[in-house]
N, C-alpha and C positions, 0 to 999 in steps of 0.2 A: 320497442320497434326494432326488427332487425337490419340491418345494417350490410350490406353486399357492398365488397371493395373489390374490384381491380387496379392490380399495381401497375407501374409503367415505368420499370425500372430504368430503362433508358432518359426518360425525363425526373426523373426522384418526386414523378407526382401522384397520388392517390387518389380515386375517384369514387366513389360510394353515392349510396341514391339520392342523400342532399347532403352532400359536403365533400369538400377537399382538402385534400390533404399534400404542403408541400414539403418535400425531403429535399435537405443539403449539409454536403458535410460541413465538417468544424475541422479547424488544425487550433489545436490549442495546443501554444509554449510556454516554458517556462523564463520568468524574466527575472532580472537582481531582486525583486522585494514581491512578486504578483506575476499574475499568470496574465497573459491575451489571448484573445482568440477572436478568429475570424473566419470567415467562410470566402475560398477562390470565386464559386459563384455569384456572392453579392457584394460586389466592390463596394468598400466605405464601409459597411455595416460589419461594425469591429467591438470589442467590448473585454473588459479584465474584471480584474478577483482577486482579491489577495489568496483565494485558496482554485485547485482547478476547479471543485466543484462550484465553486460561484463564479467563477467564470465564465464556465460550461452553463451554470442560470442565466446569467446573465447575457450570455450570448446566445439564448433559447428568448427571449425577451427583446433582444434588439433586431434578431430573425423576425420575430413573430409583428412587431410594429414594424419593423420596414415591407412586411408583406402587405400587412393591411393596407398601408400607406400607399403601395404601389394600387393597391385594388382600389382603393375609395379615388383616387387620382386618374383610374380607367387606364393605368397603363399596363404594361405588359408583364407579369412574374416570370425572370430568367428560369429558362427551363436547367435541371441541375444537369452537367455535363462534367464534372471533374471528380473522382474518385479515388479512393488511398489501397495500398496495398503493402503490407509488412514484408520487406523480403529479409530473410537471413543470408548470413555467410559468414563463414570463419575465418 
């Protein structure tokens, strides 16, 4: 089956002909013994790793049930509104 998506960058949400799709960043840190990470857009939904990349799973896992959680609950999925940018300077 194919598959047509429109993106909606402005909200980090994805819409295709049955299914969606939500985007939100991650700020993953480094801490004394393990990594955290969380996302600005979904307050409390926070998660670590002893490495980043389990982390980074692991906060793709606590994403993905606090969405659902929010959908089976009938309530509202924050639309993503915060965004990262690398700036340099010397």
């Amino acid at each position: 089956m194919a598959w047509y998506f429109k993106q909606h960058p402005e909200t980090g949400k994805i819409e295709g002909e049955n299914i969606t799709i939500y985007r939100f960043p991650v700020v993953i840190e480094k801490a004394n013994n393990n990594y955290s990470a969380y996302s600005p857009d979904l307050p409390g939904c926070v998660a670590t790793g002893a490495t980043r990349e389990e982390a980074e799973q692991n906060m793709h896992e606590a994403i993905e049930m606090h969405v659902h959680g929010l959908l089976e609950d009938n309530l509202p999925v924050p639309e993503s509104s915060s965004f990262a940018e690398y700036i340099a300077v010397r």
